[in-house]
C-alpha positions in Angstrom: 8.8 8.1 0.3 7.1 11.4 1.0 7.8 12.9 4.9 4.4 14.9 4.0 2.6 11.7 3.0 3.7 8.2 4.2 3.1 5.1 3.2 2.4 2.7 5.7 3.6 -0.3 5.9 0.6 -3.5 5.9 1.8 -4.7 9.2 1.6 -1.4 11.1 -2.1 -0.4 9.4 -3.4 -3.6 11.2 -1.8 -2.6 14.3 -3.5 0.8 14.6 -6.7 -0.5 13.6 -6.3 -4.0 16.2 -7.8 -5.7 13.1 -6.5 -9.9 12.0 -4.7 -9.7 8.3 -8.0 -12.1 7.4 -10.5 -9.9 8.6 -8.6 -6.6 6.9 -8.4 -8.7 3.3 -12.5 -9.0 4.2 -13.3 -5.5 5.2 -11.3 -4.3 2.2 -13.2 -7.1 -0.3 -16.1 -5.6 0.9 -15.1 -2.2 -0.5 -15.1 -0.9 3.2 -11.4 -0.4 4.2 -9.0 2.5 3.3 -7.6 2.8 0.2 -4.8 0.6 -0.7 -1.6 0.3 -3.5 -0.1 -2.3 -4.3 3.7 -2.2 -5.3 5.4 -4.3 -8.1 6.8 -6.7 -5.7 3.1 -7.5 -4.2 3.3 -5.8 -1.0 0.6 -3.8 0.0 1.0 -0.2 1.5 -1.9 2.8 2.7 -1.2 6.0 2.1 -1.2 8.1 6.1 -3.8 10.5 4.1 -6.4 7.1 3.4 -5.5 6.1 6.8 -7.0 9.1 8.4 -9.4 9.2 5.6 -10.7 6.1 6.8 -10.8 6.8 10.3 -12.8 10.0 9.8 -15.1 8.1 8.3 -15.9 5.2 10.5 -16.6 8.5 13.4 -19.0 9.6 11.3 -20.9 6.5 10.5 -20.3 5.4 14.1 -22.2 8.7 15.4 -25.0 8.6 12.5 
């Protein structure tokens, strides 16, 4: 894993956020939530980059 880059766990992206599992598989249906891979063994991981990404944006829609 990249110290410059991490990848963040599923469990600790809904944390920061304060967002349900069910609510985060919506958001991200939706095409609205950051950026997610998806490793071989099906667990899910967000880049720290497309968390901040994601928060940056949500600010600027908020303030629009």
């Amino acid at each position: 894993m990249s110290k410059t880059d991490p990848k963040l766990k599923l469990a600790a992206v809904l944390e920061e956020i304060d967002m349900s599992r069910s609510a985060y598989y919506r958001m991200v249906a939706l095409g609205k939530g950051p950026k997610t891979m998806k490793l071989p063994n099906g667990q899910l991981r967000i880049r720290r980059s497309a968390l901040d990404a994601w928060w940056a944006a949500q600010e600027q829609s908020s303030a629009a």
